[in-house]
C-alpha positions as a Python dict, from the first residue, in 0.01 Angstrom:
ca = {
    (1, 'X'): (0, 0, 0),
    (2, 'X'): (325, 78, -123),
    (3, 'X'): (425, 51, -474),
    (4, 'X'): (641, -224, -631),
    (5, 'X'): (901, 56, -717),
    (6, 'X'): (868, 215, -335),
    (7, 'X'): (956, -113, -198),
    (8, 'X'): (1245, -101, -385),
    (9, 'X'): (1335, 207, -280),
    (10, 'X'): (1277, 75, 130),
    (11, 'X'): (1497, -217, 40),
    (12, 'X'): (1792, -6, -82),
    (13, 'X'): (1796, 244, 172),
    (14, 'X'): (1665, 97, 456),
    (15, 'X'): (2042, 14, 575),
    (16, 'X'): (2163, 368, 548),
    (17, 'X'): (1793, 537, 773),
    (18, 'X'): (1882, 227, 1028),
    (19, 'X'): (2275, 342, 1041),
    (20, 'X'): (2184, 733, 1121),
    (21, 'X'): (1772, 644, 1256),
    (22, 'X'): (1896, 744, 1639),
    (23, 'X'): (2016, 1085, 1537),
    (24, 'X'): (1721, 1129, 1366),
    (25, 'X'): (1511, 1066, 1623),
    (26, 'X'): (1699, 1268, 1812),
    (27, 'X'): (1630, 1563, 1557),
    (28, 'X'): (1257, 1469, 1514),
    (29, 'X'): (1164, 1535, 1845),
    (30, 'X'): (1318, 1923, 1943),
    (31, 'X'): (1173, 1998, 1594),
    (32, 'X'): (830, 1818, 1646),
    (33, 'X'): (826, 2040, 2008),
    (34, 'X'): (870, 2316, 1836),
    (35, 'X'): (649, 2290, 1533),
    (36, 'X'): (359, 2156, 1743),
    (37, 'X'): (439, 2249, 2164),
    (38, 'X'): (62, 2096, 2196),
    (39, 'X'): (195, 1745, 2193),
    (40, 'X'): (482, 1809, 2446),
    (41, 'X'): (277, 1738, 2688),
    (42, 'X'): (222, 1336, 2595),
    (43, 'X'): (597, 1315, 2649),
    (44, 'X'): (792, 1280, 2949),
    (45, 'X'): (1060, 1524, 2950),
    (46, 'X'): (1294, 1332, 3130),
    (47, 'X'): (1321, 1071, 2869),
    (48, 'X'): (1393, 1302, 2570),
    (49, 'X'): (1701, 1409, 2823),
    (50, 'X'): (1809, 1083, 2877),
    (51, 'X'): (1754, 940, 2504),
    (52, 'X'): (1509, 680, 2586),
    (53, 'X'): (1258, 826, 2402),
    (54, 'X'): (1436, 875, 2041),
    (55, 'X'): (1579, 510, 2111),
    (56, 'X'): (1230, 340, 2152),
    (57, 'X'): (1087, 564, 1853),
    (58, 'X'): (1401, 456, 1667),
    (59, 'X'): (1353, 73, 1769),
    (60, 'X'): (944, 33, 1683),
    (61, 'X'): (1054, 222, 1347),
    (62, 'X'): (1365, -67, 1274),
    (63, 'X'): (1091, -343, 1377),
    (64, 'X'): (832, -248, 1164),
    (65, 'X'): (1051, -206, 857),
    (66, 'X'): (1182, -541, 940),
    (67, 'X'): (862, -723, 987),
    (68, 'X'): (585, -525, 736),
    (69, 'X'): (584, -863, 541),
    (70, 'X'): (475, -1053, 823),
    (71, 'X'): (147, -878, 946),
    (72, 'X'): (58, -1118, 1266),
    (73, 'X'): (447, -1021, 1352),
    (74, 'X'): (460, -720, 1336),
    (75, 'X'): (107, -637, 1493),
    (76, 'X'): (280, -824, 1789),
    (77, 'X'): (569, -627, 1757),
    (78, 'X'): (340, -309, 1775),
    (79, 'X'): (174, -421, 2118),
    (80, 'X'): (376, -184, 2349),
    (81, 'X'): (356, 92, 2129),
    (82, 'X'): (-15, 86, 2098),
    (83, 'X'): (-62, 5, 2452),
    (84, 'X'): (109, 392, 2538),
    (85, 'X'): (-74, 536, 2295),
    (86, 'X'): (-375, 393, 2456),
    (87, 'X'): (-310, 516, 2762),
    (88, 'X'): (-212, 868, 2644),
    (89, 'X'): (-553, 909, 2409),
    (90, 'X'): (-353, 916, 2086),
    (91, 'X'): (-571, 1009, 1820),
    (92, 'X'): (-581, 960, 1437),
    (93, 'X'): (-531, 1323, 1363),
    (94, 'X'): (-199, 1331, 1554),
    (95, 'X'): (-50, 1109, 1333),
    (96, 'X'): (40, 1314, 1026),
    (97, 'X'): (226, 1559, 1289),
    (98, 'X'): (439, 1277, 1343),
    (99, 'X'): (460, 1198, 978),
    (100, 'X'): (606, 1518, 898),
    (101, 'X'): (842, 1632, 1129),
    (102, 'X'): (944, 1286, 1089),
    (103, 'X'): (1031, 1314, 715),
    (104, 'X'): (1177, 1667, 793),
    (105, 'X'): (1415, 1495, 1065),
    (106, 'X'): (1538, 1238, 794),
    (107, 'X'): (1598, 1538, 542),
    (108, 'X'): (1779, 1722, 762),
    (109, 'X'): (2041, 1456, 890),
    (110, 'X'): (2057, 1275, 523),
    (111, 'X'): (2077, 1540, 326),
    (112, 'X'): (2089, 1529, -72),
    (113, 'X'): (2058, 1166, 4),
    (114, 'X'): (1652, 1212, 39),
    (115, 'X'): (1558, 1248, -312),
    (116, 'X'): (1212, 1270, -378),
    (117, 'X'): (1158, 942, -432),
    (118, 'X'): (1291, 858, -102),
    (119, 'X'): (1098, 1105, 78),
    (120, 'X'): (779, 975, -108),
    (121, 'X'): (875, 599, -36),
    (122, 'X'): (943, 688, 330),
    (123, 'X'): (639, 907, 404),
    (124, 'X'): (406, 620, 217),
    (125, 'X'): (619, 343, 435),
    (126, 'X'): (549, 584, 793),
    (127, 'X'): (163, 616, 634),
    (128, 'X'): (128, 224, 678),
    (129, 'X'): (226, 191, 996),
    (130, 'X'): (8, 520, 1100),
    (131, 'X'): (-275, 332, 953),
    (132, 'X'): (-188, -25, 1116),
    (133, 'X'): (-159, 190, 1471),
    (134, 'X'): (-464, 384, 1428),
    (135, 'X'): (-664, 37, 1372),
    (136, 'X'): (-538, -138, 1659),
    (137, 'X'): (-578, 155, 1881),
    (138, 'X'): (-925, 240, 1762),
    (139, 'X'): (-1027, -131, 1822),
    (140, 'X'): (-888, -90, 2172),
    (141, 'X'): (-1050, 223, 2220),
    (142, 'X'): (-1414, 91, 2097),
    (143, 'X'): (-1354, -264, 2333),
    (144, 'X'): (-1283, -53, 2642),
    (145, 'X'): (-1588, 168, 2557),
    (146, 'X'): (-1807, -98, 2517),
    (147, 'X'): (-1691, -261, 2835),
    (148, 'X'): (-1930, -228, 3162),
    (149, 'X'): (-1757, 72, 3343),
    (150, 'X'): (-1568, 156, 3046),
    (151, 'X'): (-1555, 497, 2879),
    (152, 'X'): (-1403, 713, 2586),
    (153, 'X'): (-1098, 968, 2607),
    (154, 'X'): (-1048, 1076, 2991),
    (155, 'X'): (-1278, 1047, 3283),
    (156, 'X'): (-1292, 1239, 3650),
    (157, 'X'): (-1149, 1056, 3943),
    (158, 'X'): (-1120, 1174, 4282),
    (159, 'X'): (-829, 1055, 4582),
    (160, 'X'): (-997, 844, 4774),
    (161, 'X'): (-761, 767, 4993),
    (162, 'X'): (-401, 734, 5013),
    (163, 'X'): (-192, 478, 5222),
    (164, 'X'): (187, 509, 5295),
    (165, 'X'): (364, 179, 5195),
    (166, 'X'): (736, 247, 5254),
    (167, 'X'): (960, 506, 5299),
    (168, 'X'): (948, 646, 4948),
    (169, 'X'): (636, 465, 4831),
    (170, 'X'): (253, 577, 4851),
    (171, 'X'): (-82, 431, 4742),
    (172, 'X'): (-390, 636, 4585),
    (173, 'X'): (-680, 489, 4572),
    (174, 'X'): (-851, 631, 4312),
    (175, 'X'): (-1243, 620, 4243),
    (176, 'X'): (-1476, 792, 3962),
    (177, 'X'): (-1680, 1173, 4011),
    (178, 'X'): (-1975, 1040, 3883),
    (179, 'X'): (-2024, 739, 4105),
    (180, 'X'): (-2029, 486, 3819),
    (181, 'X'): (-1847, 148, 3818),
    (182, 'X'): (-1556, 107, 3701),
    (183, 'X'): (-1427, -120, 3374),
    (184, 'X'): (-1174, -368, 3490),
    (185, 'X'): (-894, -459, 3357),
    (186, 'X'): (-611, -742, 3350),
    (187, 'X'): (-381, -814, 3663),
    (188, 'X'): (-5, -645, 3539),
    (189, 'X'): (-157, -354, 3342),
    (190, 'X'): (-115, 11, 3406),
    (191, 'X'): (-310, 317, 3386),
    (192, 'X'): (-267, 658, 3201),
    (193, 'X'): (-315, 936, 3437),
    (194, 'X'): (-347, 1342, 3295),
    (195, 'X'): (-316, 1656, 3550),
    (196, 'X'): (-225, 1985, 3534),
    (197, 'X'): (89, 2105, 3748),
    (198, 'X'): (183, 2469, 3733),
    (199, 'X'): (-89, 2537, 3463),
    (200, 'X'): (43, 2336, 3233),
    (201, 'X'): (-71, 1904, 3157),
    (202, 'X'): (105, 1637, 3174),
    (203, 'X'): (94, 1293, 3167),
    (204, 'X'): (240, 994, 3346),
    (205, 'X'): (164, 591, 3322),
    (206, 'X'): (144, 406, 3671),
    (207, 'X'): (118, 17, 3730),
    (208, 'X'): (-228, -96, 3856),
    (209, 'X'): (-141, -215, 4230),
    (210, 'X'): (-429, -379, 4308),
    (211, 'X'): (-667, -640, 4132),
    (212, 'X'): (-1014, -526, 3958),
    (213, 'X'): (-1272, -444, 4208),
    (214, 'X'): (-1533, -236, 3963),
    (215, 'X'): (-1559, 43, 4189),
    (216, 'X'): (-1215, 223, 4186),
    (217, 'X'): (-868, 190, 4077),
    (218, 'X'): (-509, 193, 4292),
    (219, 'X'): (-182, 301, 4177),
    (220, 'X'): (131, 287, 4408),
    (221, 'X'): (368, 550, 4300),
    (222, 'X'): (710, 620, 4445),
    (223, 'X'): (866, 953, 4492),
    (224, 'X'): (1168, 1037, 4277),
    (225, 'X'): (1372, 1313, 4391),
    (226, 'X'): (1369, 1479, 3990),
    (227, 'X'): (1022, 1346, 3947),
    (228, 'X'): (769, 1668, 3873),
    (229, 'X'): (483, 1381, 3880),
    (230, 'X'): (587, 1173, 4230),
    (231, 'X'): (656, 1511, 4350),
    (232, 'X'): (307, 1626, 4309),
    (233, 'X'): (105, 1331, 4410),
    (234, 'X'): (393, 1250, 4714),
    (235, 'X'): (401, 1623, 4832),
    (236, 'X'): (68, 1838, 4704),
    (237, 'X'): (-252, 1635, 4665),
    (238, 'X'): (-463, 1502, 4928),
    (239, 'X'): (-766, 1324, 4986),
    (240, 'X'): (-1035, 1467, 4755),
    (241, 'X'): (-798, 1632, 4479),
    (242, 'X'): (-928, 1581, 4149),
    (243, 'X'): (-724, 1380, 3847),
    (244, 'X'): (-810, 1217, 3468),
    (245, 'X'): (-748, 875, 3376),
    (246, 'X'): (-706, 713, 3074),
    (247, 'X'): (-820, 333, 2951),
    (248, 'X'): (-603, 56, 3129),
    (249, 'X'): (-360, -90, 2918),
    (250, 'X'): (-73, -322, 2897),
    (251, 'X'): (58, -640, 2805),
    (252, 'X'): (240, -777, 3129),
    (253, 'X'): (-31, -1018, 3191),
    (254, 'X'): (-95, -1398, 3264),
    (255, 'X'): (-182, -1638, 2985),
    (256, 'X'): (-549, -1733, 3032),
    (257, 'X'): (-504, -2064, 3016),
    (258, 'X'): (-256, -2316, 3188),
    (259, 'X'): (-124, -2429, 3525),
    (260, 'X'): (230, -2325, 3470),
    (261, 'X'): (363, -2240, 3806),
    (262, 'X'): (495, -1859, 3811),
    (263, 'X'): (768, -1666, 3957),
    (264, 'X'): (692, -1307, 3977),
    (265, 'X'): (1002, -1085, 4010),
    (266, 'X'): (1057, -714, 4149),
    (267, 'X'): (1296, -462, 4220),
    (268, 'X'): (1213, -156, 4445),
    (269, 'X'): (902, -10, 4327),
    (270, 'X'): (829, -264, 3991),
    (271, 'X'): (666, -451, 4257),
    (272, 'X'): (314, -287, 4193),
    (273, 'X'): (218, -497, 3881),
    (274, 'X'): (297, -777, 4031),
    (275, 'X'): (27, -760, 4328),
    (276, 'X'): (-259, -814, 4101),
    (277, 'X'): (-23, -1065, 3951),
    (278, 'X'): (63, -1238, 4243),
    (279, 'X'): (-352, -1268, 4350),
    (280, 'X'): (-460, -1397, 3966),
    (281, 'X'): (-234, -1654, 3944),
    (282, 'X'): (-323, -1800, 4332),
    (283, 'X'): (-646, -1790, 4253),
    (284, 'X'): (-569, -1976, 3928),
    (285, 'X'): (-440, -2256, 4165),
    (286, 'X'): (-96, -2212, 4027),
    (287, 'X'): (228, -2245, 4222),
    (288, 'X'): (383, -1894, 4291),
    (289, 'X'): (743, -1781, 4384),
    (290, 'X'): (724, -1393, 4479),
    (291, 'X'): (1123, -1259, 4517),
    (292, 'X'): (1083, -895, 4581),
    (293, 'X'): (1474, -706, 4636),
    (294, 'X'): (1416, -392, 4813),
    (295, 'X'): (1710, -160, 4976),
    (296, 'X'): (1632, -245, 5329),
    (297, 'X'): (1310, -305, 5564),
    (298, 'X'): (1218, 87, 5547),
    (299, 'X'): (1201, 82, 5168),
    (300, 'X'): (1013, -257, 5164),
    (301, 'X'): (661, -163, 5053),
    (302, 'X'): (339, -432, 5080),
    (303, 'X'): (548, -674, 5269),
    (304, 'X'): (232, -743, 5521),
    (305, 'X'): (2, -751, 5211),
    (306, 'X'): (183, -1012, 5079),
    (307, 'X'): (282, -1219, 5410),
    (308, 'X'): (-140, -1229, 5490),
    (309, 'X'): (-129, -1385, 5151),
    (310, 'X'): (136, -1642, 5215),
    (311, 'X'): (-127, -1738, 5493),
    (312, 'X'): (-415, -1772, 5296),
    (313, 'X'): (-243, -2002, 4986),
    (314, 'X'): (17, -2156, 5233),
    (315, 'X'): (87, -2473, 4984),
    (316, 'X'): (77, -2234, 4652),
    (317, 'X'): (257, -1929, 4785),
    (318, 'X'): (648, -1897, 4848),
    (319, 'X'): (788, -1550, 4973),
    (320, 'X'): (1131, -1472, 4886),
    (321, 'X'): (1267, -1103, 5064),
    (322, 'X'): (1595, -973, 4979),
    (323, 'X'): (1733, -660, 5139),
    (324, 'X'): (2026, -511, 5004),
    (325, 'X'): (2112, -416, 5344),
    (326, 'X'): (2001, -472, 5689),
    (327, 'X'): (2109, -506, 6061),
    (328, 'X'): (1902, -736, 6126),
    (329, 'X'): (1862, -1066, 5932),
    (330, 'X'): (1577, -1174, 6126),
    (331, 'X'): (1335, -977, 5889),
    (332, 'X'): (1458, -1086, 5546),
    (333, 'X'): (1535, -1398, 5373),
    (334, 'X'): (1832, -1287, 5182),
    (335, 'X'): (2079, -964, 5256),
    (336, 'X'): (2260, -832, 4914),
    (337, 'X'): (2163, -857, 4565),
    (338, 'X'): (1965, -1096, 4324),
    (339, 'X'): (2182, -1332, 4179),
    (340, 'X'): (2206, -1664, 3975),
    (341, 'X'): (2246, -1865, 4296),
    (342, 'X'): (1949, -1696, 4429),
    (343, 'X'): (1703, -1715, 4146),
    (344, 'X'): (1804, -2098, 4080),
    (345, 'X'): (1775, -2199, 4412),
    (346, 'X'): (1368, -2057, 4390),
    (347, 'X'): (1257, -2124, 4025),
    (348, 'X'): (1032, -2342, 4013),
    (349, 'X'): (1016, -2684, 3833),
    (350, 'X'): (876, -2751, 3520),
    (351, 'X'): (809, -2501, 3278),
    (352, 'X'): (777, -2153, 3496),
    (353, 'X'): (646, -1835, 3348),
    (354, 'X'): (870, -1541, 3484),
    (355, 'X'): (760, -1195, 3517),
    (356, 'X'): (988, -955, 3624),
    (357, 'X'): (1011, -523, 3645),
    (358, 'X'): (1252, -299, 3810),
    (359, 'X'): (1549, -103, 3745),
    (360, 'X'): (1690, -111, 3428),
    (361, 'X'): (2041, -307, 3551),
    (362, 'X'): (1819, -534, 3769),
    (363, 'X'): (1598, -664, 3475),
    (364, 'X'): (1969, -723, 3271),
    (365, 'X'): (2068, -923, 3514),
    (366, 'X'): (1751, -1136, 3567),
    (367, 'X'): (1697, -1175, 3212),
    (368, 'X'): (2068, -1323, 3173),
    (369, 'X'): (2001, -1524, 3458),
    (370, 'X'): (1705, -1704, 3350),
    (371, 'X'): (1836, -1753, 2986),
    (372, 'X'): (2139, -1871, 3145),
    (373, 'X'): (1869, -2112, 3351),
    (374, 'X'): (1740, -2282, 3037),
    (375, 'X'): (1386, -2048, 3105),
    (376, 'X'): (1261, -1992, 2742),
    (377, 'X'): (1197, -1647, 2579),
    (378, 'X'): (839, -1703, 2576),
    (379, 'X'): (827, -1796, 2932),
    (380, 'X'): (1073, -1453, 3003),
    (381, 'X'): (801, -1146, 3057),
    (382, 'X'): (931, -797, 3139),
    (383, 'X'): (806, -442, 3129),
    (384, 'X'): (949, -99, 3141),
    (385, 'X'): (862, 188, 3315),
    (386, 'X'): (944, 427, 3084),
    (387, 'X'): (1020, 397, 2722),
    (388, 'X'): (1087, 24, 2596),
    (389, 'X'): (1415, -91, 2520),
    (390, 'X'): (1664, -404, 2468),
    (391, 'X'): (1767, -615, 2776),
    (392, 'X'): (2113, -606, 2694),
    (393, 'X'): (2411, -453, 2917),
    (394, 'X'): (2340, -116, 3081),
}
């Protein structure tokens, strides 16, 4: 707990670490790689290139700081942070790491400012939240244990088979060495996956595309041109190759309780949490919109997957297809782009629950739309593939 004179310290220059926090997040991490190169691993590289990384860090830091007083808040707040360390095996004794390149990062871009007062009301501050993390994540870590099929830290899988969905799109089917079931998990959640490529490990989060079956898990993973991961799975392993998974984790998930109806948007490939979605809620006996935008018929992926479900719920189930392009319009619905027409036209009445993943410009725009639409914030529910951020213009 901080002291009385510490928080007074927070209060005071909390405005000034906010104002320069994204540059020194953008120190922290070089200097954290080279301090410790064991943790580079638990970081995808592409994201420290593009800055997602340092802004996320730099965004959980500004929420915390802003909602400490309010524990239930900022617990909540916390949720997608401790759901990636979850599903990365982030341990207690990784944390003071963090702690002090951390506090070396905010010396080096503030300077004389960082008196040693600061630096001790800072570090105790970071301590807090360390501790707050470490709890949550340990009580995850225990519940997932405990569960049937469950286990602690990573666990053998083998390929059990894989399935080509679209052009750029392929399914793994995933199931454990040792024979054992499997824990399940909740529809929308993803899983953490380690390998080694080239000798060296990384590690990657992928959307759970199919619902809990106790026996094995699917991921659906799409091949990006730049992507040393997709690359691997899309190009190099093969029935029988070995990988690690993590505990399932995630918040992208249906209330437990409720007849809301639901409409469950997706872009291109954020269309694999929404399969496990799309089968919870019908057999909840709730009314479903599915709009899935895909480039064209090639890079549609689970379209007869969800059709033979359309069939089976035909009074609870409405398809929506929208290719951005196609020669013929026989085989979609819609030919361009999601828009505020669109998403009007299919939303359903009452008070809908949304869910919605894909590109980063494609979850702007459906997030404007349905706050534009009257849909609440608490009925809005998003995720990101990579490292969290605002929906605000790209």
């Amino acid at each position: 707990m901080l002291t009385s004179t510490q928080e007074r310290i927070i209060e005071a220059t909390a405005p000034v670490v906010a104002e320069h926090l994204t540059t020194i997040t953008q120190h922290f991490y070089p200097l954290m790689f080279e301090r410790y190169p064991e943790v580079a691993p638990l970081f995808n590289q592409t994201h420290q290139a593009t800055g997602g990384q340092p802004r996320a860090l730099a965004n959980s830091v500004l929420a915390y700081v802003q909602l400490r007083k309010s524990p239930a808040q900022a617990r909540h707040a916390l949720e997608t942070v401790v759901n990636k360390h979850v599903s990365l095996d982030i341990q207690p004794e990784q944390y003071p790491i963090v702690g002090e390149c951390l506090m070396a990062a905010i010396g080096e871009v503030l300077g004389e400012a960082v008196t040693e007062e600061v630096a001790d009301a800072w570090g105790a501050l970071y301590q807090e939240l360390a501790d707050l993390l470490i709890d949550l994540e340990g009580q995850r870590y225990r519940e997932f244990a405990e569960a049937p099929g469950g286990w602690r830290g990573v666990r053998a899988f083998r390929i059990a088979d894989i399935r080509q969905e679209s052009a750029v799109i392929r399914s793994f089917v995933l199931e454990p060495e040792d024979g054992q079931p499997v824990a399940d998990f909740s529809p929308g959640q993803f899983i953490g996956i380690r390998l080694t490529i080239d000798g060296k490990l990384v590690y990657r989060h992928y959307s759970l595309s199919d619902s809990p079956n106790g026996r094995s898990y699917r991921i659906s993973i799409k091949r990006e041109a730049d992507g040393v991961v997709s690359r691997h799975f899309h190009d190099v392993l093969n029935i029988g190759d070995r990988i690690e998974l993590l505990p399932p984790a995630g918040d992208l998930t249906l209330p437990e309780e409720g007849h809301d109806p639901v409409m469950l948007l997706s872009g291109g490939v954020g269309q694999t949490p929404m399969l496990s979605l799309l089968r919870q809620a019908l057999e909840q006996g709730r009314q479903v919109v599915y709009l899935h935008a895909a480039l064209d018929e090639d890079h549609h992926a689970f379209g007869d997957d969800v059709k033979a479900l359309a069939r089976d719920y035909p009074d609870h189930l409405r398809v929506v297809t929208v290719y951005e392009q196609a020669d013929d319009a026989s085989h979609v619905d819609h030919i361009g782009r999601v828009d505020r027409e669109l998403i009007a036209r299919y939303l359903p009445t009452g008070a809908p629950h949304c869910y919605y993943v894909g590109p980063q410009g494609f979850m702007v725009a459906v997030d404007q739309i349905l706050q534009a639409l009257g849909v609440p914030a608490e009925h809005r529910h998003f995720e990101h593939f990579g490292p969290s951020r605002a929906l605000e213009a790209a």
